[in-house]
Backbone and ligand atoms as CSV (ligand in chain L), in Angstrom:
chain,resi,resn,atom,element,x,y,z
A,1,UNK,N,N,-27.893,-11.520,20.806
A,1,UNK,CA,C,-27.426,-12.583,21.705
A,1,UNK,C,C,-28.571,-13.078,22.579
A,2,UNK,N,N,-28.510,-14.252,22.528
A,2,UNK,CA,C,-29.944,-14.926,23.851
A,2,UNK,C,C,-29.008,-14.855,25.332
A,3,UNK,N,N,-30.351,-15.026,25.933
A,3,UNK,CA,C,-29.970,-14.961,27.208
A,3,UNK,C,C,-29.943,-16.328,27.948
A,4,UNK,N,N,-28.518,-16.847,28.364
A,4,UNK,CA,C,-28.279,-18.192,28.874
A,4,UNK,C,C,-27.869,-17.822,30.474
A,5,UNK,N,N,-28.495,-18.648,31.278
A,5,UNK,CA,C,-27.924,-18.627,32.249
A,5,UNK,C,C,-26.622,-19.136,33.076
A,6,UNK,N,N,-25.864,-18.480,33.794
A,6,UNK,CA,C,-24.990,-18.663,33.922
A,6,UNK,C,C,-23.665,-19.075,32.773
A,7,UNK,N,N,-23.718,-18.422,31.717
A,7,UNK,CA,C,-22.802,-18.649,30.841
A,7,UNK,C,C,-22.128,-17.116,30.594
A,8,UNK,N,N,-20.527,-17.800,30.621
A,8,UNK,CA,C,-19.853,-16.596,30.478
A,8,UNK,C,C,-19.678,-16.167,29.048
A,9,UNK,N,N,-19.968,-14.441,29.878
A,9,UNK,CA,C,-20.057,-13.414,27.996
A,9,UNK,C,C,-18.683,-13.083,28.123
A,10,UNK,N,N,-18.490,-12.102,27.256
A,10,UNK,CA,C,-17.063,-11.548,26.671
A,10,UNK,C,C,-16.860,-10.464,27.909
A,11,UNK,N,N,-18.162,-10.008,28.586
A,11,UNK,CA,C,-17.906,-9.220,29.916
A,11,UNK,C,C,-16.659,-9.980,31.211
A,12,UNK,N,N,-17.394,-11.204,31.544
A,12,UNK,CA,C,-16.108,-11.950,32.342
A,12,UNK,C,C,-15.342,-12.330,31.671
A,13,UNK,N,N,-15.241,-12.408,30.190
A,13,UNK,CA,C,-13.660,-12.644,29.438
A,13,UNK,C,C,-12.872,-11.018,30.347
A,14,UNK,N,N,-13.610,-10.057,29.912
A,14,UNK,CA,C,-12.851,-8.855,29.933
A,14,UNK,C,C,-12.550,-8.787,31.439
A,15,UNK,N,N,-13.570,-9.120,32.345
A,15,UNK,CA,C,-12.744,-9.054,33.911
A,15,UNK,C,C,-11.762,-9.752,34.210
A,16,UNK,N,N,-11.951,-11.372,33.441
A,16,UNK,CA,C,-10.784,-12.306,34.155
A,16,UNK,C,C,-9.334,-11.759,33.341
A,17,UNK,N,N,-9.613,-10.975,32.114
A,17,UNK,CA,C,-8.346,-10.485,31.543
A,17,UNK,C,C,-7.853,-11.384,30.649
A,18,UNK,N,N,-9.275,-12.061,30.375
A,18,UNK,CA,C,-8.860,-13.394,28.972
A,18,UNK,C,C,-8.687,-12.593,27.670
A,19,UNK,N,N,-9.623,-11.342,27.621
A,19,UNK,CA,C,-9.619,-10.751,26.545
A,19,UNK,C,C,-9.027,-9.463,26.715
A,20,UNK,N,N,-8.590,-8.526,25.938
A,20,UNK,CA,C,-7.962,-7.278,26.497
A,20,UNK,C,C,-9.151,-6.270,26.211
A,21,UNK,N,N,-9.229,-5.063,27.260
A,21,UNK,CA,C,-10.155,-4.097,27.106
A,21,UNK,C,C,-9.662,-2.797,27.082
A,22,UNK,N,N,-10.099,-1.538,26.881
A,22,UNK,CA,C,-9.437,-0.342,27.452
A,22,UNK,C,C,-9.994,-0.205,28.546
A,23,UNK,N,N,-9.068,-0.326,29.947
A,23,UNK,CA,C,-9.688,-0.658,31.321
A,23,UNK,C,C,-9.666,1.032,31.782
A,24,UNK,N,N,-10.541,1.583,32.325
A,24,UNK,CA,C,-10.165,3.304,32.880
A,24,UNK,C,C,-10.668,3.056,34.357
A,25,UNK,N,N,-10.810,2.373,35.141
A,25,UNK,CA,C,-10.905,2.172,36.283
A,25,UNK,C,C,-11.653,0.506,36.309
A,26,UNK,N,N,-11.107,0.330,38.195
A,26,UNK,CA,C,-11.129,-0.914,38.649
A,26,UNK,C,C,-10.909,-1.246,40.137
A,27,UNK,N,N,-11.998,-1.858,40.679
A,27,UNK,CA,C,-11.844,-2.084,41.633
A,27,UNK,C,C,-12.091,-3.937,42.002
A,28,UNK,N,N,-12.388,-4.010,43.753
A,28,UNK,CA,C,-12.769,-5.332,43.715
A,28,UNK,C,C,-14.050,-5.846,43.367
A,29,UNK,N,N,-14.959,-4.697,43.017
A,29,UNK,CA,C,-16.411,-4.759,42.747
A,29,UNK,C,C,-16.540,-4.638,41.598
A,30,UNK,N,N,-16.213,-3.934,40.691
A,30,UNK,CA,C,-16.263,-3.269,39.395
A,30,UNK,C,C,-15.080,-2.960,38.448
A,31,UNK,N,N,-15.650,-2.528,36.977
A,31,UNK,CA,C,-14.719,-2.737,36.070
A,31,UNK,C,C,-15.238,-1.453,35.484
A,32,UNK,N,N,-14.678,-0.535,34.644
A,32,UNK,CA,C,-14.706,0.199,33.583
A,32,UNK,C,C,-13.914,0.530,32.491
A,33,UNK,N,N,-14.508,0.248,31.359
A,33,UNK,CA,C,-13.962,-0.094,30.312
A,33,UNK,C,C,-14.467,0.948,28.952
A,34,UNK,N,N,-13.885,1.314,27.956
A,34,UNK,CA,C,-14.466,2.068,26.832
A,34,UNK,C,C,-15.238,0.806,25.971
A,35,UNK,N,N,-15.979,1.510,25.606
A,35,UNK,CA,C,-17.167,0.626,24.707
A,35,UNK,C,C,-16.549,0.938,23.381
A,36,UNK,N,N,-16.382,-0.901,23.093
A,36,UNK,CA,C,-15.398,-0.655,21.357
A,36,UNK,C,C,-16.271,-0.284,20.460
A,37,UNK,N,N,-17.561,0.085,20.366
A,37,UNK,CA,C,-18.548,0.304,18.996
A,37,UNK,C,C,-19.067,1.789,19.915
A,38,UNK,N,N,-18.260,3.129,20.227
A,38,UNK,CA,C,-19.112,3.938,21.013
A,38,UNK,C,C,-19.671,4.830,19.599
A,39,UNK,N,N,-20.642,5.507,21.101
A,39,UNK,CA,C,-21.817,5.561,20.057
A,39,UNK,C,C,-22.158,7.182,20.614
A,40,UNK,N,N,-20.932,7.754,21.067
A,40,UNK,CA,C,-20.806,8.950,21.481
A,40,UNK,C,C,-19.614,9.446,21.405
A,41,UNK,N,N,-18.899,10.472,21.449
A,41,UNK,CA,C,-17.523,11.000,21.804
A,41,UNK,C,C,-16.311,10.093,22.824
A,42,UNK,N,N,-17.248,10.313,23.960
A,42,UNK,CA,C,-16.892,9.357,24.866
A,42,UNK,C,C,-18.587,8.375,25.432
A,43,UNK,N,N,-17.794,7.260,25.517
A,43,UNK,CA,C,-18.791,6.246,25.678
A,43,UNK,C,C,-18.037,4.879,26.615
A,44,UNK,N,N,-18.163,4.968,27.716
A,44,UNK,CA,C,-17.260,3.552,28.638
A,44,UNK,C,C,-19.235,2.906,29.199
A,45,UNK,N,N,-18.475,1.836,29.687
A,45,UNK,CA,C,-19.241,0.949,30.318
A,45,UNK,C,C,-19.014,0.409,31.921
A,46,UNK,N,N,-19.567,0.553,32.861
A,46,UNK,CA,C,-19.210,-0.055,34.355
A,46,UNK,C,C,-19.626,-1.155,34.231
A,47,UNK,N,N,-19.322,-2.494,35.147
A,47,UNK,CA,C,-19.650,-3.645,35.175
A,47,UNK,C,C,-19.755,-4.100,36.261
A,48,UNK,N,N,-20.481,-4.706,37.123
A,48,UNK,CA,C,-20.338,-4.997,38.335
A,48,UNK,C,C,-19.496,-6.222,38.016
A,49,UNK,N,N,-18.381,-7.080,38.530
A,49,UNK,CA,C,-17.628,-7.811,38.574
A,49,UNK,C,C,-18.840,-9.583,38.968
A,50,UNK,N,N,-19.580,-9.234,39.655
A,50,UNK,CA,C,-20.370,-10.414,40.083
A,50,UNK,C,C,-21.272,-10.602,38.886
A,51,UNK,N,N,-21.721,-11.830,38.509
A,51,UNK,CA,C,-22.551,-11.481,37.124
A,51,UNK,C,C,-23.866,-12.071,37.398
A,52,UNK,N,N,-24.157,-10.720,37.308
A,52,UNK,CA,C,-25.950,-10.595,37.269
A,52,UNK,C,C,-26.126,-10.174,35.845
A,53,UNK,N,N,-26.688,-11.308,35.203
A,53,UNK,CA,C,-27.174,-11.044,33.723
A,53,UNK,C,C,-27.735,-9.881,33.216
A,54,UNK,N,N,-28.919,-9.207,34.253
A,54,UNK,CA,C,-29.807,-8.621,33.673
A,54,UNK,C,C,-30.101,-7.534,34.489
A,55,UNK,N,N,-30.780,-6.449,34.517
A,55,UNK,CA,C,-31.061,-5.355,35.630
A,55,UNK,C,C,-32.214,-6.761,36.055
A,56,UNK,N,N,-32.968,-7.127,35.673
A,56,UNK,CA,C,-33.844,-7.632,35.570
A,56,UNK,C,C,-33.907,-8.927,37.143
A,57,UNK,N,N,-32.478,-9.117,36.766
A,57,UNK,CA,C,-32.360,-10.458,37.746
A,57,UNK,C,C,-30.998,-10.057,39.150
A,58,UNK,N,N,-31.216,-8.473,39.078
A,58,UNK,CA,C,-30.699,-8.195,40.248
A,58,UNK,C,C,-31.750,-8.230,41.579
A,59,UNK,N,N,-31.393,-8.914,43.168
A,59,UNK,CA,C,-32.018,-8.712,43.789
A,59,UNK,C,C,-31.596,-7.290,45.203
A,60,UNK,N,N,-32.554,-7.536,46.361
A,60,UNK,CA,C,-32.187,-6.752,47.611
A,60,UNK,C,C,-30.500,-7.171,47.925
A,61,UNK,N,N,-29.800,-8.109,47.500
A,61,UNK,CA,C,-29.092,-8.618,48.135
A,61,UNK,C,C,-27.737,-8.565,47.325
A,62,UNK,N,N,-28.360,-7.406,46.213
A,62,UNK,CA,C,-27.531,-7.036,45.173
A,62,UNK,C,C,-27.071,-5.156,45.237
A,63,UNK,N,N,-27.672,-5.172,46.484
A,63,UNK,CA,C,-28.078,-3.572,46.777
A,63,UNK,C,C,-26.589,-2.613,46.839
A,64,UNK,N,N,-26.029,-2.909,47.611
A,64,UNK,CA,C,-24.406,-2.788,47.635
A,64,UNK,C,C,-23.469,-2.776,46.636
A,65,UNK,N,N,-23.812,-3.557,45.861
A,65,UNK,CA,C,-23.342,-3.885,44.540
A,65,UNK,C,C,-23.631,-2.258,43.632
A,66,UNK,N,N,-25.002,-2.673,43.155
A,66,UNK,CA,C,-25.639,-1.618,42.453
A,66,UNK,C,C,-25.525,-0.234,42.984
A,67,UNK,N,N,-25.462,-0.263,44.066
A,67,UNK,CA,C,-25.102,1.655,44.237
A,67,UNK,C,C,-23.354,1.656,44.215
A,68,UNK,N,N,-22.755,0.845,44.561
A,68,UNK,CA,C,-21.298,1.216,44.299
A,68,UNK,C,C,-21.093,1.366,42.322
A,69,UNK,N,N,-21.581,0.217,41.413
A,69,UNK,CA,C,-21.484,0.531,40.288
A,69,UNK,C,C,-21.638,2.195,39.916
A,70,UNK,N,N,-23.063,2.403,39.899
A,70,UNK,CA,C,-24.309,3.663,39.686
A,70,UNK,C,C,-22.944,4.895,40.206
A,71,UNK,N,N,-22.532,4.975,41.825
A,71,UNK,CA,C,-21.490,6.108,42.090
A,71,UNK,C,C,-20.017,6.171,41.490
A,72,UNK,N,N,-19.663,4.727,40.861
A,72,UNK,CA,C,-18.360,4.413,40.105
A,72,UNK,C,C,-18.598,5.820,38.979
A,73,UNK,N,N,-19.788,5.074,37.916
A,73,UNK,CA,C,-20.230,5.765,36.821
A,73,UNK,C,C,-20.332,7.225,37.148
A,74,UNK,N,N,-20.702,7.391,38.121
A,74,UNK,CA,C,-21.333,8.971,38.313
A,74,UNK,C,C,-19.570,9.673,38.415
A,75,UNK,N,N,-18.759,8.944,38.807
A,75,UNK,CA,C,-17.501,9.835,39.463
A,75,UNK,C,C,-16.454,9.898,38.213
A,76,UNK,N,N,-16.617,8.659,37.534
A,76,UNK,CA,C,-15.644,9.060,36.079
A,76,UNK,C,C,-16.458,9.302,35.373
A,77,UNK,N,N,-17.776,9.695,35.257
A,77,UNK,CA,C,-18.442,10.700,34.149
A,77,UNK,C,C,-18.471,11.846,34.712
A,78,UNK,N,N,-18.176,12.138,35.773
A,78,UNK,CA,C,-18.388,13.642,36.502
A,78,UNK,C,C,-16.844,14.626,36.259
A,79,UNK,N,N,-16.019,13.149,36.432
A,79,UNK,CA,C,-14.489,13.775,36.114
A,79,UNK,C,C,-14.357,14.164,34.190
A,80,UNK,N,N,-15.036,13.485,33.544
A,80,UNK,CA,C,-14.752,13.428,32.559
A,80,UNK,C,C,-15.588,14.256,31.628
A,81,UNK,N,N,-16.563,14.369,31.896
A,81,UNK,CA,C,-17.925,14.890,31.156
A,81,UNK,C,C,-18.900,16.197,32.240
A,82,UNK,N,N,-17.741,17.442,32.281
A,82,UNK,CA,C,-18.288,18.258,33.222
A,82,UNK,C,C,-19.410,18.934,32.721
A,83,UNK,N,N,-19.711,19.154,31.588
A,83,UNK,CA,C,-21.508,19.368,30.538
A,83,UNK,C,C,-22.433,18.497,30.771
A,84,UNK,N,N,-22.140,17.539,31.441
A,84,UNK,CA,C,-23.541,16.343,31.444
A,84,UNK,C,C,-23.256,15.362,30.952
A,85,UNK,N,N,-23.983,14.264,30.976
A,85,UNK,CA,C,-23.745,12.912,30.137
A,85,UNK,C,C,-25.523,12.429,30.503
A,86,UNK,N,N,-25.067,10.943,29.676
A,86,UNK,CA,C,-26.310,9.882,30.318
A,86,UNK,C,C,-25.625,8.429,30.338
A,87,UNK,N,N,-26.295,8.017,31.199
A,87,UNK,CA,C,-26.415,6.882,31.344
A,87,UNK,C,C,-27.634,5.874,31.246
A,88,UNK,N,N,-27.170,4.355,30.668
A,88,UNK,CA,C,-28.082,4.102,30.072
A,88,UNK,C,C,-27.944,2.455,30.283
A,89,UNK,N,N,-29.084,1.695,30.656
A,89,UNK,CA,C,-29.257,0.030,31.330
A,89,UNK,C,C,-29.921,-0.583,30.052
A,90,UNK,N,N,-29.733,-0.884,29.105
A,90,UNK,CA,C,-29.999,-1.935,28.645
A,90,UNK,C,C,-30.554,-3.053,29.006
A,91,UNK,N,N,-31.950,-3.642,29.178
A,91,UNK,CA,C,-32.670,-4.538,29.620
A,91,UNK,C,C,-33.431,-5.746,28.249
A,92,UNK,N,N,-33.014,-6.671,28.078
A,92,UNK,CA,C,-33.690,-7.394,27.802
A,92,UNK,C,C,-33.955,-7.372,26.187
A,93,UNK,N,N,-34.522,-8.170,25.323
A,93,UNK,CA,C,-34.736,-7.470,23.459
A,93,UNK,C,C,-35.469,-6.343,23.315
A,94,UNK,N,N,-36.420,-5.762,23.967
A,94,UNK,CA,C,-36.874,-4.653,23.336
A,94,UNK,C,C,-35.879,-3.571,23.857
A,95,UNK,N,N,-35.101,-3.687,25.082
A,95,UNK,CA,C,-33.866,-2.817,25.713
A,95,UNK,C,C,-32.710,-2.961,24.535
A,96,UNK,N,N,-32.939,-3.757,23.530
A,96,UNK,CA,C,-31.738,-3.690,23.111
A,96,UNK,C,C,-30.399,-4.557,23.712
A,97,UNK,N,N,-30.529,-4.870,24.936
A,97,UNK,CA,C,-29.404,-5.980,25.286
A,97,UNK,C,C,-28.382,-6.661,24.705
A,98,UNK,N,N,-27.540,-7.288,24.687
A,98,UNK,CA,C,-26.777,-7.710,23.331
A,98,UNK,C,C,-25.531,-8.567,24.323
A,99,UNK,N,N,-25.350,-7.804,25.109
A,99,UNK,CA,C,-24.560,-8.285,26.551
A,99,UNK,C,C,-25.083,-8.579,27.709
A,100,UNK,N,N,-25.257,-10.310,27.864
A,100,UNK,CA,C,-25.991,-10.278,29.026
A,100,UNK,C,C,-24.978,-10.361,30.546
A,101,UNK,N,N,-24.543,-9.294,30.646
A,101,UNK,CA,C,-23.561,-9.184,32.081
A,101,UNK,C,C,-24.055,-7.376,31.952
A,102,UNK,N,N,-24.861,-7.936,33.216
A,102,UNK,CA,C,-24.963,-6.391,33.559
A,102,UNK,C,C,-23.969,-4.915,33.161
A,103,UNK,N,N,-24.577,-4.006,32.772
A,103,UNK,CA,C,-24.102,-3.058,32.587
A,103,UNK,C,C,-24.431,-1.593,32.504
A,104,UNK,N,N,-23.959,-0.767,32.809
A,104,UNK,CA,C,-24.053,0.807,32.867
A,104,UNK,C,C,-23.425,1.843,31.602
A,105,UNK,N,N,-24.017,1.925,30.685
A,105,UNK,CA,C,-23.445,2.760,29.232
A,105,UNK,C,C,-23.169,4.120,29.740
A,106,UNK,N,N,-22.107,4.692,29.682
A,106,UNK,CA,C,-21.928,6.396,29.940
A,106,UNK,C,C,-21.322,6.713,28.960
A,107,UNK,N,N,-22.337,7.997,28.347
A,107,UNK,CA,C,-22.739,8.101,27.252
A,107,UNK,C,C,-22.302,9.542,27.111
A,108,UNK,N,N,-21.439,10.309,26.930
A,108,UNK,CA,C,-21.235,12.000,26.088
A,108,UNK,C,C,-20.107,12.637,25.313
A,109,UNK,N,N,-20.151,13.789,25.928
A,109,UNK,CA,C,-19.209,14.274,24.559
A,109,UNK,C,C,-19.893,15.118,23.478
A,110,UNK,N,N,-21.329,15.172,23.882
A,110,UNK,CA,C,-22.108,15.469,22.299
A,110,UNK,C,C,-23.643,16.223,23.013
A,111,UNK,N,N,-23.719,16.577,22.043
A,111,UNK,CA,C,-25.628,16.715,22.566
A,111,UNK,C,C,-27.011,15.693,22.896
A,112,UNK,N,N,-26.885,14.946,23.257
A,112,UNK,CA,C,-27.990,14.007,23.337
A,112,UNK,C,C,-29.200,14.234,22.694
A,113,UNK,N,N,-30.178,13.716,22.288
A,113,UNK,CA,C,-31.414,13.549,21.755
A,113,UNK,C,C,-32.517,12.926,22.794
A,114,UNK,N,N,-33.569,13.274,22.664
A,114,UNK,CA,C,-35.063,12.595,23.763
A,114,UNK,C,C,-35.745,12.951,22.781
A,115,UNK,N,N,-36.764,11.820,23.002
A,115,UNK,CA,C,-36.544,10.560,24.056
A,115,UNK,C,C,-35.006,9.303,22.563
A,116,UNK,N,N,-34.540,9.005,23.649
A,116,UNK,CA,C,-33.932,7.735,22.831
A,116,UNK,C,C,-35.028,6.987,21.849
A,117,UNK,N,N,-34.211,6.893,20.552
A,117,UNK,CA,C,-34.813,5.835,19.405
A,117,UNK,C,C,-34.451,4.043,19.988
L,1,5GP,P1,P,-25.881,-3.677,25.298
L,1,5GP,O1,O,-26.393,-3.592,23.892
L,1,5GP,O2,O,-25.882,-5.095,25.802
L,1,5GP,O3,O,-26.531,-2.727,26.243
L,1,5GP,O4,O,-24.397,-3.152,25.232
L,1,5GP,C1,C,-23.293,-3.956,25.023
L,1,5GP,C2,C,-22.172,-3.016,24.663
L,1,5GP,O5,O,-20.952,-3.739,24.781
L,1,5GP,C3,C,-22.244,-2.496,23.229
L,1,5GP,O6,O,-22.242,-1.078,23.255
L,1,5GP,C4,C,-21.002,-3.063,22.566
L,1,5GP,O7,O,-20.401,-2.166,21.676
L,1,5GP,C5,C,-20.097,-3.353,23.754
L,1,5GP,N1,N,-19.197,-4.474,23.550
L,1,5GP,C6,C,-19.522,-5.706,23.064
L,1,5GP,N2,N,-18.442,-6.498,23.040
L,1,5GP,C7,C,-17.411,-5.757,23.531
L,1,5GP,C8,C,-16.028,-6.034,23.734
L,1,5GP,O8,O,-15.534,-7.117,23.476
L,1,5GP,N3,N,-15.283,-5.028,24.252
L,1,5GP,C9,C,-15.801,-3.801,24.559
L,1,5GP,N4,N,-14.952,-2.893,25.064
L,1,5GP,N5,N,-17.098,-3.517,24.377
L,1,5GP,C10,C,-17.885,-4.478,23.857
């Protein structure tokens, strides 16, 4: 997927509830949802609700934002995944990106591998 600005992905389909998701938490800031292609046991995604395309094109003024996501993730992977997990930001084509609406991959269930392919 290229990266357009200001154009809505299937991420604000899934917040405004145009599209259906498996939602596992939600607030007025954020969304969490299972990732339909996971690529682990368990595998969800956080979203900050405001859409910042990219880690890339978050600023200082995004600060609030980004640590409420980051402690969302940490608290339903902590409830869910008491062995560990990872989490994982996708940045840009060599990041792999594919969704440009910010996002947080939480990733376990399994043994992980390092460094990531
Ligand atoms: P990226 O590659 O951008 O870091 O990750 C995008 C993730 O979103 C992928 O893991 C992909 O499986 C997931 N994804 C893409 N479209 C949808 C969708 O419509 N619903 C859900 N639940 N996940 C999606």
């Amino acid at each position: 997927a290229k990266y357009a600005k200001n154009q809505e992905t299937i991420f604000d389909k899934i917040i405004s509830k145009k599209i259906p998701a498996d939602i596992i938490f939600e607030d007025n800031q954020c969304l969490a949802f299972n990732d339909v292609n996971p690529q682990a046991p368990t595998h969800f995604l956080v979203i900050p609700k405001k859409q910042i395309p990219r880690l890339d094109d978050a600023t200082d003024n995004d600060k609030q934002v980004l640590a409420h996501v980051l402690l969302t993730a940490k608290t339903l992977a902590q409830e869910r995944l008491p062995n560990g997990y990872r989490l994982v930001i996708n940045n840009g084509p060599d990041g792999c990106q594919s969704v440009y609406h910010l996002h947080i991959h939480i990733l376990g269930g399994r043994q992980m591998g390092w460094p990531p392919g």
